[in-house]
mmCIF file of the N, C-alpha and C atoms, coordinates in Angstrom:
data_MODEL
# 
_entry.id   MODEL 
# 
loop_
_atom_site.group_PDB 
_atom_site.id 
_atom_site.type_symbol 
_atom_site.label_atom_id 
_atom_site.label_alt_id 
_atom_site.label_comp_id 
_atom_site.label_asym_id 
_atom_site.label_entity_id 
_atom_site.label_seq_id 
_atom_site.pdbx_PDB_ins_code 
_atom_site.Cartn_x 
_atom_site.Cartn_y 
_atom_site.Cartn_z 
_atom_site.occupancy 
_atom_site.B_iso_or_equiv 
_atom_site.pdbx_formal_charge 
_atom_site.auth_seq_id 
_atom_site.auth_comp_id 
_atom_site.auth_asym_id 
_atom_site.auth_atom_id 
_atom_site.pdbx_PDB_model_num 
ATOM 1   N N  . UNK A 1 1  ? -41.737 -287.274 72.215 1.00 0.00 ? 1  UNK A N  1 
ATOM 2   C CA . UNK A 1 1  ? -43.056 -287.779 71.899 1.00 0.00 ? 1  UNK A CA 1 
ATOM 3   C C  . UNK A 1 1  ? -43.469 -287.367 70.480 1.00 0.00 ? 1  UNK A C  1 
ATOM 4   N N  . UNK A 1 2  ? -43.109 -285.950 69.955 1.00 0.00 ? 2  UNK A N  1 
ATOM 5   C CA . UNK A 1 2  ? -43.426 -285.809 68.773 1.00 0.00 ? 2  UNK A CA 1 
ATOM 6   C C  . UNK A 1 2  ? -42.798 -286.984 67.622 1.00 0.00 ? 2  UNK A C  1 
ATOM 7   N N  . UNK A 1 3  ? -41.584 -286.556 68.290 1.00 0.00 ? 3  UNK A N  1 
ATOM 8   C CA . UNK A 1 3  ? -40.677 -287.420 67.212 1.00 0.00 ? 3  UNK A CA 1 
ATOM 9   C C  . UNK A 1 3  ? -41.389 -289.120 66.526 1.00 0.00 ? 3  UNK A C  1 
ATOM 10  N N  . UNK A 1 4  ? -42.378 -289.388 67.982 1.00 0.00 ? 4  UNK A N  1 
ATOM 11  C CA . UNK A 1 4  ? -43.246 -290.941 67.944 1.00 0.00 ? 4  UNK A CA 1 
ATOM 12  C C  . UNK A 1 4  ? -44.078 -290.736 67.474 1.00 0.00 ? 4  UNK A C  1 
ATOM 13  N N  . UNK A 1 5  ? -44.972 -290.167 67.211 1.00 0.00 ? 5  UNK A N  1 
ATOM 14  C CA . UNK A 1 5  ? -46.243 -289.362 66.320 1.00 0.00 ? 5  UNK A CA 1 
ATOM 15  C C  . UNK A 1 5  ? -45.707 -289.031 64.821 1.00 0.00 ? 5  UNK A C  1 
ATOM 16  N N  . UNK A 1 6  ? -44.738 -288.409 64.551 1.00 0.00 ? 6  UNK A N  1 
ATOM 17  C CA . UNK A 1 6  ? -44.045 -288.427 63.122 1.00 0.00 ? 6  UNK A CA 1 
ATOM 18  C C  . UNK A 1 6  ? -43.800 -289.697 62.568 1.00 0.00 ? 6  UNK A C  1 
ATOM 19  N N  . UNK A 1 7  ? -42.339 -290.958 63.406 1.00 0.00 ? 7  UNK A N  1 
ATOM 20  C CA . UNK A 1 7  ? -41.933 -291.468 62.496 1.00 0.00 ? 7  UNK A CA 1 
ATOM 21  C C  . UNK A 1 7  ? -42.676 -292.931 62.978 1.00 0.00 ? 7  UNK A C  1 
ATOM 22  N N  . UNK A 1 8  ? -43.322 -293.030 64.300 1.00 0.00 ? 8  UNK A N  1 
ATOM 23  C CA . UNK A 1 8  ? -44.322 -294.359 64.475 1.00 0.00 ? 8  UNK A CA 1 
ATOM 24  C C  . UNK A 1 8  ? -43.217 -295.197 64.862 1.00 0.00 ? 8  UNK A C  1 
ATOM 25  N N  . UNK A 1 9  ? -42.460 -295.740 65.421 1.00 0.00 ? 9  UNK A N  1 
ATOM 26  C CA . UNK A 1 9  ? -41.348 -296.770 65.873 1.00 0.00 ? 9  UNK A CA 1 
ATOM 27  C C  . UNK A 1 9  ? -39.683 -296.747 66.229 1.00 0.00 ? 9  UNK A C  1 
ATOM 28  N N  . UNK A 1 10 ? -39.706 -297.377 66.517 1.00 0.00 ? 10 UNK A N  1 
ATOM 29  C CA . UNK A 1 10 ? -37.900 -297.094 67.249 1.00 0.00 ? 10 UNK A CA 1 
ATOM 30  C C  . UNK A 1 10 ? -37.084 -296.602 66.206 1.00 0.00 ? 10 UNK A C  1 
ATOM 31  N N  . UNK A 1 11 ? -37.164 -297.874 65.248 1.00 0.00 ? 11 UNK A N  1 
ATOM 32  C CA . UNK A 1 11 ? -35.893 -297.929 63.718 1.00 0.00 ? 11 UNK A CA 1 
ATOM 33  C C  . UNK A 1 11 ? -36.568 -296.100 62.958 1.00 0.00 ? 11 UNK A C  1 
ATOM 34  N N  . UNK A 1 12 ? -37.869 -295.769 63.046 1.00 0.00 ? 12 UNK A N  1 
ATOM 35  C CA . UNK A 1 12 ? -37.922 -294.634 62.168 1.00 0.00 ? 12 UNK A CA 1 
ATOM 36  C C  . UNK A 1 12 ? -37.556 -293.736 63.323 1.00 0.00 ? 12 UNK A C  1 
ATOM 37  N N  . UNK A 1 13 ? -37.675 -293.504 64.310 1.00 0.00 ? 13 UNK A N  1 
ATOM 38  C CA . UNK A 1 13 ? -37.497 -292.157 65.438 1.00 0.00 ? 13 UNK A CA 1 
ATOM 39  C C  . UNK A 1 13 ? -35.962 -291.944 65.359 1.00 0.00 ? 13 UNK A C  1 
ATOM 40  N N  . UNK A 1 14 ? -35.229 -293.237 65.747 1.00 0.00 ? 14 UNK A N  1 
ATOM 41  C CA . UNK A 1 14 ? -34.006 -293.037 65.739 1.00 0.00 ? 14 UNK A CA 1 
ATOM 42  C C  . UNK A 1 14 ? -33.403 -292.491 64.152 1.00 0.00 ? 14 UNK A C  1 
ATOM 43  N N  . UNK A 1 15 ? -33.742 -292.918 63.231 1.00 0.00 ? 15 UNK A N  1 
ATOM 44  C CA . UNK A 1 15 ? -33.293 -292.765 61.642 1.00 0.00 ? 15 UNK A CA 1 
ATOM 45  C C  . UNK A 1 15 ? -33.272 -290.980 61.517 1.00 0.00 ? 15 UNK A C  1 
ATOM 46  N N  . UNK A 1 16 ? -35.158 -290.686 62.050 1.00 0.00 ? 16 UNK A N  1 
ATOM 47  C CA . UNK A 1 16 ? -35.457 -289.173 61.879 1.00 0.00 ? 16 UNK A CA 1 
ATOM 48  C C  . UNK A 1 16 ? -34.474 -288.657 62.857 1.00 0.00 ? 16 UNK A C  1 
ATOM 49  N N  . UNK A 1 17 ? -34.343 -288.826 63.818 1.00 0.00 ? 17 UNK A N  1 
ATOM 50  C CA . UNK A 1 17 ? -32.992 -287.698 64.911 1.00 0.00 ? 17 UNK A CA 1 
ATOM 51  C C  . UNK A 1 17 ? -31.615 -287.868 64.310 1.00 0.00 ? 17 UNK A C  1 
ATOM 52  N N  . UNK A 1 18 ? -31.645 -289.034 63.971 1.00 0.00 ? 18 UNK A N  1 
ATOM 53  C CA . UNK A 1 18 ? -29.836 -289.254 63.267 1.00 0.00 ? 18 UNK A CA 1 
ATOM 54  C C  . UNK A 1 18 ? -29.751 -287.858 62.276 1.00 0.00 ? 18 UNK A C  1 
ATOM 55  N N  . UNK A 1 19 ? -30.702 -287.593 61.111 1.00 0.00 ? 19 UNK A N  1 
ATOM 56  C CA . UNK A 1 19 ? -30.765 -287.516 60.296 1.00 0.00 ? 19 UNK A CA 1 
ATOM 57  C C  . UNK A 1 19 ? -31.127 -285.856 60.405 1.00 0.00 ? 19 UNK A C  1 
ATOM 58  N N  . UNK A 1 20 ? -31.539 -285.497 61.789 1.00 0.00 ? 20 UNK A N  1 
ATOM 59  C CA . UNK A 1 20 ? -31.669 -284.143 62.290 1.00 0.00 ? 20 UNK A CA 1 
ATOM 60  C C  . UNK A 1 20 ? -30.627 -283.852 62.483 1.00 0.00 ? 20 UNK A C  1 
ATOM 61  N N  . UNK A 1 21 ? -29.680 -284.397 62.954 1.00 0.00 ? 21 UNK A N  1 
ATOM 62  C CA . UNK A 1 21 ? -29.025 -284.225 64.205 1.00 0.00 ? 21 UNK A CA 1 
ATOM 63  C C  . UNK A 1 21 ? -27.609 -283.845 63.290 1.00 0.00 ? 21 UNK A C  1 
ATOM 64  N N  . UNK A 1 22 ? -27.506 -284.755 62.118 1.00 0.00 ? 22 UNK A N  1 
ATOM 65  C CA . UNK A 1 22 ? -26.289 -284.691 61.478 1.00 0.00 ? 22 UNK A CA 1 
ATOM 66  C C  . UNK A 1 22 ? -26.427 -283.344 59.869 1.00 0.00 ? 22 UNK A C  1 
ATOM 67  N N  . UNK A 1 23 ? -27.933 -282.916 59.850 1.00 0.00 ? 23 UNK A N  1 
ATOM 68  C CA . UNK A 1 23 ? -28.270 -281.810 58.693 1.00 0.00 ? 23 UNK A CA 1 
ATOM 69  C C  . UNK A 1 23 ? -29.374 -281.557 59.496 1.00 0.00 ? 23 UNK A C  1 
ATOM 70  N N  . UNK A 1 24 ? -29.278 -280.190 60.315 1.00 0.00 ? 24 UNK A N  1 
ATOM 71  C CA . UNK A 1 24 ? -30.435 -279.571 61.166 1.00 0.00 ? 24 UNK A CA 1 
ATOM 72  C C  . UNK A 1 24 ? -30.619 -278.461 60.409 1.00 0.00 ? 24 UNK A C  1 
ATOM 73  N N  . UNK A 1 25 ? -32.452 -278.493 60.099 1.00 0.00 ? 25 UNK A N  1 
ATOM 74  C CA . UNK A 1 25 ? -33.302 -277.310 59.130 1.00 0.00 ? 25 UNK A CA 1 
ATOM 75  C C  . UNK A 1 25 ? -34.705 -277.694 60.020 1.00 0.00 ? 25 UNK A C  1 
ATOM 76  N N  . UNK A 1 26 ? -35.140 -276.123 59.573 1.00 0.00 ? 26 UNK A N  1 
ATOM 77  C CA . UNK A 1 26 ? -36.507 -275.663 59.919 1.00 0.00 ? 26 UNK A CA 1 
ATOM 78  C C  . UNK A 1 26 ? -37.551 -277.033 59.641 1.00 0.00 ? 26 UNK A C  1 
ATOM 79  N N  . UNK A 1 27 ? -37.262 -276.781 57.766 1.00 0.00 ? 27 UNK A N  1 
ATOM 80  C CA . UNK A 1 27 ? -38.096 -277.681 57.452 1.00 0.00 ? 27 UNK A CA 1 
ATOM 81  C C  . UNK A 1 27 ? -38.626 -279.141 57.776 1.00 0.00 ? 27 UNK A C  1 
ATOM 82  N N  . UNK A 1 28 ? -37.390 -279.679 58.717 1.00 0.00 ? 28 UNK A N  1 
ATOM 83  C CA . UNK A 1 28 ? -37.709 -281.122 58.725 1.00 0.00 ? 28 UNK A CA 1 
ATOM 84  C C  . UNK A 1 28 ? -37.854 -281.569 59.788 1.00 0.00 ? 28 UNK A C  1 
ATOM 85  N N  . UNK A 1 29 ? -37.868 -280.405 60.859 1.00 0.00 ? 29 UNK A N  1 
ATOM 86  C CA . UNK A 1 29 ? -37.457 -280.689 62.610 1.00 0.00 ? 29 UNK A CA 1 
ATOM 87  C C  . UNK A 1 29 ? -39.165 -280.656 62.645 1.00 0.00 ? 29 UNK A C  1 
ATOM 88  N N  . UNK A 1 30 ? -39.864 -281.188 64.065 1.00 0.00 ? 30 UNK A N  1 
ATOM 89  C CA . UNK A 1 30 ? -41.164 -281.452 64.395 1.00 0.00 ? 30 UNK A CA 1 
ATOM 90  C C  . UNK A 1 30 ? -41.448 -280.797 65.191 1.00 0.00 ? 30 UNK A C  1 
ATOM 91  N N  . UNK A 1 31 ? -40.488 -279.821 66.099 1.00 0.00 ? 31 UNK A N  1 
ATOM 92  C CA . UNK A 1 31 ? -40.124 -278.582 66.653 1.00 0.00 ? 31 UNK A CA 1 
ATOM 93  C C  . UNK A 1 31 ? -41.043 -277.607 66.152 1.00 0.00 ? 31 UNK A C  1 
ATOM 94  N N  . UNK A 1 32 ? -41.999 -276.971 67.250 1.00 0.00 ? 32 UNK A N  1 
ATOM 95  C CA . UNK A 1 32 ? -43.233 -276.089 66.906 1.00 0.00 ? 32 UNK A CA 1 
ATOM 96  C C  . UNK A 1 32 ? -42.463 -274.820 66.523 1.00 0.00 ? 32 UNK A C  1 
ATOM 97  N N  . UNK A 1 33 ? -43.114 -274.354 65.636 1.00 0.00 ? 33 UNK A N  1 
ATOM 98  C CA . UNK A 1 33 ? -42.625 -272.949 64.843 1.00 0.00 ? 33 UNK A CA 1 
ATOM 99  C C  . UNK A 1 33 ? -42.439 -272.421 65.996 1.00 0.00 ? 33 UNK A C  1 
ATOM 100 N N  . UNK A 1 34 ? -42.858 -271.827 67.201 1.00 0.00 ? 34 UNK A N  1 
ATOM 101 C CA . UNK A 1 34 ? -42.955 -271.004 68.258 1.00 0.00 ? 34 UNK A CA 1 
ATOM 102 C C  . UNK A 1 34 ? -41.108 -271.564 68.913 1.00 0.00 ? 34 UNK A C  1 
ATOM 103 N N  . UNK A 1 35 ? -41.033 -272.751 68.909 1.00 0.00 ? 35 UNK A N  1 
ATOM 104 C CA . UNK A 1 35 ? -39.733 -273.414 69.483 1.00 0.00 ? 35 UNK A CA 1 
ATOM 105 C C  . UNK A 1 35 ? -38.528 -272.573 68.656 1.00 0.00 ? 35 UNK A C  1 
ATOM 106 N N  . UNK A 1 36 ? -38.469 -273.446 67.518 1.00 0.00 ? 36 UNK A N  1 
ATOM 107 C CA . UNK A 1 36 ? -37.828 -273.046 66.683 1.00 0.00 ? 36 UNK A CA 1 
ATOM 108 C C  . UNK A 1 36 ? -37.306 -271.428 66.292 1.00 0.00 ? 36 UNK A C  1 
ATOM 109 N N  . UNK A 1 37 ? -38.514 -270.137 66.310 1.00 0.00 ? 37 UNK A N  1 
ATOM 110 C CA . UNK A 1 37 ? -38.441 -268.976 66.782 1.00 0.00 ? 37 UNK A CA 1 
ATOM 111 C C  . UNK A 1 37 ? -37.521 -268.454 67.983 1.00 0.00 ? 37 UNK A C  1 
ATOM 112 N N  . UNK A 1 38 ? -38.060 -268.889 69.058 1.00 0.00 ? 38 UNK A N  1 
ATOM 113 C CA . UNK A 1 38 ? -37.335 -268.775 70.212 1.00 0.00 ? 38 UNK A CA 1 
ATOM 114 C C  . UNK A 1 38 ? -35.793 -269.353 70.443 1.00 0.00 ? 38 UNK A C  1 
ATOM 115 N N  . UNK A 1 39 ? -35.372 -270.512 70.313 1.00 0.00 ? 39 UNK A N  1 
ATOM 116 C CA . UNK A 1 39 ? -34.328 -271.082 70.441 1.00 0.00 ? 39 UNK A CA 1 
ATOM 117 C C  . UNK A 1 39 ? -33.524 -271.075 69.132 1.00 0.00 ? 39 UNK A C  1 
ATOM 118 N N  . UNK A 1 40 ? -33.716 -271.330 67.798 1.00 0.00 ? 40 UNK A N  1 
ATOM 119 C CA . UNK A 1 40 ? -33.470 -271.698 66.542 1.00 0.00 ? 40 UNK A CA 1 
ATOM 120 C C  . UNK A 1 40 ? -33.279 -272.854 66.253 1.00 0.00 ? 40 UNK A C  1 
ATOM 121 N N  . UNK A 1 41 ? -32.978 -273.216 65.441 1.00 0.00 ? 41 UNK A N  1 
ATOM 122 C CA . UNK A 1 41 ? -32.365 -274.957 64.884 1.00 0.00 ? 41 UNK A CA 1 
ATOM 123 C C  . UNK A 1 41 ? -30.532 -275.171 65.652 1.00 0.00 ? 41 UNK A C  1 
ATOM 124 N N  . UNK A 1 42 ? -30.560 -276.388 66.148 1.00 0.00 ? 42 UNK A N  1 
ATOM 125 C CA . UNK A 1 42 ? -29.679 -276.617 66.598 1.00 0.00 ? 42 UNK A CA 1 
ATOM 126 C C  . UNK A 1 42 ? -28.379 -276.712 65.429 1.00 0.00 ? 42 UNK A C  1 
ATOM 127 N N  . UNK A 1 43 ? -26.852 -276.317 65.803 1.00 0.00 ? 43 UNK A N  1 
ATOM 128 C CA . UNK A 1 43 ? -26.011 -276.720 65.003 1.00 0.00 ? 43 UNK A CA 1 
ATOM 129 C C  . UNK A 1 43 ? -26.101 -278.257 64.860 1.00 0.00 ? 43 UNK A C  1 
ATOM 130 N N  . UNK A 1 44 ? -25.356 -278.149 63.390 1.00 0.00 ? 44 UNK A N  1 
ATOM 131 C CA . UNK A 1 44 ? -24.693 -279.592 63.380 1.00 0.00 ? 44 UNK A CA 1 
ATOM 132 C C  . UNK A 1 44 ? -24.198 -280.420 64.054 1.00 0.00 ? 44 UNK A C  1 
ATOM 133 N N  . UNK A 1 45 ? -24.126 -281.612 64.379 1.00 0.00 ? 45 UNK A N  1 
ATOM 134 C CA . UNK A 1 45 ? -23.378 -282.779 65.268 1.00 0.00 ? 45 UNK A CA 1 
ATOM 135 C C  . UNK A 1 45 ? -22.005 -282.710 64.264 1.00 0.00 ? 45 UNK A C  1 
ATOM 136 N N  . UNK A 1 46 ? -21.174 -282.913 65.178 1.00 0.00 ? 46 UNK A N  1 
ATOM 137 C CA . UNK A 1 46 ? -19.585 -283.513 64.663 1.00 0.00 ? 46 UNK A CA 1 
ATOM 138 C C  . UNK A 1 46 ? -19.471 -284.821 65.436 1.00 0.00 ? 46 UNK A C  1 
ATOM 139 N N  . UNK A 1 47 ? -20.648 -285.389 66.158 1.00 0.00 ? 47 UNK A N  1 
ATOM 140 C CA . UNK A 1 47 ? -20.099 -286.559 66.301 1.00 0.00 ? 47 UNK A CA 1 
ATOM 141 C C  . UNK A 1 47 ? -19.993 -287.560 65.620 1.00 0.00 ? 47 UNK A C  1 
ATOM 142 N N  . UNK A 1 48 ? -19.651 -288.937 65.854 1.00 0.00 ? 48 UNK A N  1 
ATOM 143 C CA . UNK A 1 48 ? -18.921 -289.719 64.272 1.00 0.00 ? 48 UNK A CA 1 
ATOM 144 C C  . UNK A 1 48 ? -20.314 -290.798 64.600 1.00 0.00 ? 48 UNK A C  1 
ATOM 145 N N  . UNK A 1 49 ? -20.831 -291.569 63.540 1.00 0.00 ? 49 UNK A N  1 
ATOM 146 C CA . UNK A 1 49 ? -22.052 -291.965 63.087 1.00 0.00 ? 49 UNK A CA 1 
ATOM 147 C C  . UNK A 1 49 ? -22.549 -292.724 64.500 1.00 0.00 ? 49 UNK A C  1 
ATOM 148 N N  . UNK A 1 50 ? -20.394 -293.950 64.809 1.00 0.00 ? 50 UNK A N  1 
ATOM 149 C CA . UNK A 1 50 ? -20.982 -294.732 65.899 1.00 0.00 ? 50 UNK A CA 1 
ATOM 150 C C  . UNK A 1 50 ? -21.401 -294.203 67.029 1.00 0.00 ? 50 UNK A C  1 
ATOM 151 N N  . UNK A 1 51 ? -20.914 -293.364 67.482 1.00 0.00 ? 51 UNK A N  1 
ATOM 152 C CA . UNK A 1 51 ? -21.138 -292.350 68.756 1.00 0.00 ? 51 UNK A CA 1 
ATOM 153 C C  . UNK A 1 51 ? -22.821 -292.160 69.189 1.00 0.00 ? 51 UNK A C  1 
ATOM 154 N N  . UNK A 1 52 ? -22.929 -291.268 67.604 1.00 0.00 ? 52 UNK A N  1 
ATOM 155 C CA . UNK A 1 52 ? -24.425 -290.994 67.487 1.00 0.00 ? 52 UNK A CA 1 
ATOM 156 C C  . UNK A 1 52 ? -25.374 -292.410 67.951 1.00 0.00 ? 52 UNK A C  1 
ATOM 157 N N  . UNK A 1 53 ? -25.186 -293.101 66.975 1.00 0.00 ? 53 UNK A N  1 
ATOM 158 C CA . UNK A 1 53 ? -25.785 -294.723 67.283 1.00 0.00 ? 53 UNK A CA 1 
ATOM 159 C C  . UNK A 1 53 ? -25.860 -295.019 68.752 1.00 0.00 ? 53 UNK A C  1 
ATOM 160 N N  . UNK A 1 54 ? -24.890 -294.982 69.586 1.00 0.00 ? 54 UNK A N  1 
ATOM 161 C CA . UNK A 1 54 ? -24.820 -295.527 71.210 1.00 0.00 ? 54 UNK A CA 1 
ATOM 162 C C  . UNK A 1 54 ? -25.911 -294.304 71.648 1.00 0.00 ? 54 UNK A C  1 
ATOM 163 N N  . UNK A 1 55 ? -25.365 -293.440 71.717 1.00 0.00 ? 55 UNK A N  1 
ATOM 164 C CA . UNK A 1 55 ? -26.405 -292.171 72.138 1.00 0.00 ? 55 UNK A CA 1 
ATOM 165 C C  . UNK A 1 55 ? -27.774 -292.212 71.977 1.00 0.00 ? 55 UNK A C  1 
ATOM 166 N N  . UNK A 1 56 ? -27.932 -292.565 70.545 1.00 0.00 ? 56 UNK A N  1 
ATOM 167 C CA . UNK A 1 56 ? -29.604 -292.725 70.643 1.00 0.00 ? 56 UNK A CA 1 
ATOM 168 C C  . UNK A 1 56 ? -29.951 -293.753 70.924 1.00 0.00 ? 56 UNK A C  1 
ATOM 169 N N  . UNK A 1 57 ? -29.171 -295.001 70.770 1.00 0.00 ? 57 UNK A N  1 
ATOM 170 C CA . UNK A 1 57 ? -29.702 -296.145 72.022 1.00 0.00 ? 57 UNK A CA 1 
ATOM 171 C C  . UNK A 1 57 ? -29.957 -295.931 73.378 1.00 0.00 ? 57 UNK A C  1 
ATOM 172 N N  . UNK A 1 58 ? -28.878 -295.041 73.790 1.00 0.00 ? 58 UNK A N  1 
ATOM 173 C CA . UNK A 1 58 ? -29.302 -294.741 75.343 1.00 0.00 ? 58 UNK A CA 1 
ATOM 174 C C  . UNK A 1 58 ? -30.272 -293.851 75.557 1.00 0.00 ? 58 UNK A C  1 
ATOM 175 N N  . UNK A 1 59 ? -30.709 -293.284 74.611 1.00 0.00 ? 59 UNK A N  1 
ATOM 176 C CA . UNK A 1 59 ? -31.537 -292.183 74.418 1.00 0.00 ? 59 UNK A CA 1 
ATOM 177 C C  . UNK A 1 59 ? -33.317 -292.682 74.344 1.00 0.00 ? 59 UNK A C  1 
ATOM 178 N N  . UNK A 1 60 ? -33.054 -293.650 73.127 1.00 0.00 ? 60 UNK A N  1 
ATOM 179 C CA . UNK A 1 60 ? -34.548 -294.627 73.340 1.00 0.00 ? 60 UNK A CA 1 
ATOM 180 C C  . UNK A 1 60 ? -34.811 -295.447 74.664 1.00 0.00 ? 60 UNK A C  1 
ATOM 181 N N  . UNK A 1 61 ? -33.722 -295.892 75.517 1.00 0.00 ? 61 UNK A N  1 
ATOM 182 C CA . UNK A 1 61 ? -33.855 -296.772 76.571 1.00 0.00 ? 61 UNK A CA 1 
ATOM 183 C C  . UNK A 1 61 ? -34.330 -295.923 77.789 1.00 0.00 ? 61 UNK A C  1 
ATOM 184 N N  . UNK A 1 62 ? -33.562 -294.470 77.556 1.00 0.00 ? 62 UNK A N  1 
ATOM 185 C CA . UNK A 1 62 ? -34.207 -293.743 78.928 1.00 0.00 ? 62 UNK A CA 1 
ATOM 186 C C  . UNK A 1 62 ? -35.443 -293.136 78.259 1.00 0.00 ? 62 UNK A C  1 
ATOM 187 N N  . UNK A 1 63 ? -35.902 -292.764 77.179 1.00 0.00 ? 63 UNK A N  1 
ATOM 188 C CA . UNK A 1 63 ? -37.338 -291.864 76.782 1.00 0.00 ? 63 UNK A CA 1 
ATOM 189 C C  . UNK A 1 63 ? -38.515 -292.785 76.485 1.00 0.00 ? 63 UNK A C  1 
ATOM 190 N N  . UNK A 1 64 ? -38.255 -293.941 75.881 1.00 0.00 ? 64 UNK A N  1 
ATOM 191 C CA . UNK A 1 64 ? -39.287 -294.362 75.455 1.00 0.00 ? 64 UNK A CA 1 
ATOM 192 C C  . UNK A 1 64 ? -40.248 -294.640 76.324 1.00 0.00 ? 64 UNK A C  1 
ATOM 193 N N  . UNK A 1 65 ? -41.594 -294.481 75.269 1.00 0.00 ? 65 UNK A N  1 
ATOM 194 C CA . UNK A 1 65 ? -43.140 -294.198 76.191 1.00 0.00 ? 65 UNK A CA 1 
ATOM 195 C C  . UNK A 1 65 ? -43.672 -295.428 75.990 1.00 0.00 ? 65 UNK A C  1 
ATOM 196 N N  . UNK A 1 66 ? -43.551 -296.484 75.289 1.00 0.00 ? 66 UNK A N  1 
ATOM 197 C CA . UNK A 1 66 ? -44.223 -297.394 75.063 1.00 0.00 ? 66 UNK A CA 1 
ATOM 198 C C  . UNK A 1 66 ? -45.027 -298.288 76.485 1.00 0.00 ? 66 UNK A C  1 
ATOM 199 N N  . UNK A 1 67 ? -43.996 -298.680 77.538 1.00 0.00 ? 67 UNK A N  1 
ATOM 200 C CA . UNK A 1 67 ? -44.229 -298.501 78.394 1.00 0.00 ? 67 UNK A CA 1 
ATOM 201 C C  . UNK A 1 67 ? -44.907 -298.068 79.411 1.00 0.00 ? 67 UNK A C  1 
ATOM 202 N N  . UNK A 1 68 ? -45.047 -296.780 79.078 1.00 0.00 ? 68 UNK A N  1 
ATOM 203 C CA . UNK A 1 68 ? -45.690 -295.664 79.878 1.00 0.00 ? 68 UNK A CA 1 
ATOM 204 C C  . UNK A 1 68 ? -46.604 -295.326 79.235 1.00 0.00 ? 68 UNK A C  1 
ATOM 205 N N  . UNK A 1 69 ? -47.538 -296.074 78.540 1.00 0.00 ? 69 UNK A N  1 
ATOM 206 C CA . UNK A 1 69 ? -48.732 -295.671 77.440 1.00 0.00 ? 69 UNK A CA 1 
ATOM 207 C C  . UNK A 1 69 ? -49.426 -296.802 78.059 1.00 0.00 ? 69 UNK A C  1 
ATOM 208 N N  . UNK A 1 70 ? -50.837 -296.046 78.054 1.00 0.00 ? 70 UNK A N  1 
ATOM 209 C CA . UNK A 1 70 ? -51.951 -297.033 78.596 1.00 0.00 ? 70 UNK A CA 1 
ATOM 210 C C  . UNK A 1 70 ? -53.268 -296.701 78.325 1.00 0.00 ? 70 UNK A C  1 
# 
């Protein structure tokens, strides 16, 4: 949900996680300082771009709120 409040739409949510996911930092994650503290920033993905791509398709198809907003 944060991630929808940051980038406002599918093409930017998915772009911002790609883009986490493949160079993960403090600075750019939406991850509450308190999170981030506790757990840290996730490693890097080694998965390969297309992979990523299917994943966060399946990823928007099972999370998205649009739907579920009223």
């Amino acid at each position: 949900m944060r991630y929808l409040l940051v980038y406002s739409g599918e093409k930017n949510v998915k772009a911002g996680l790609k883009h986490y996911l493949k160079y993960p930092n403090k600075d750019i994650s939406v991850m509450s300082d308190l999170f981030i503290n506790t757990y840290g920033v996730k490693d890097k993905t080694r998965l390969s771009d297309e992979v990523l791509d299917a994943i966060l398709d399946i990823y928007w198809e099972k999370f998205k709120v649009f739907d579920k907003l009223k």
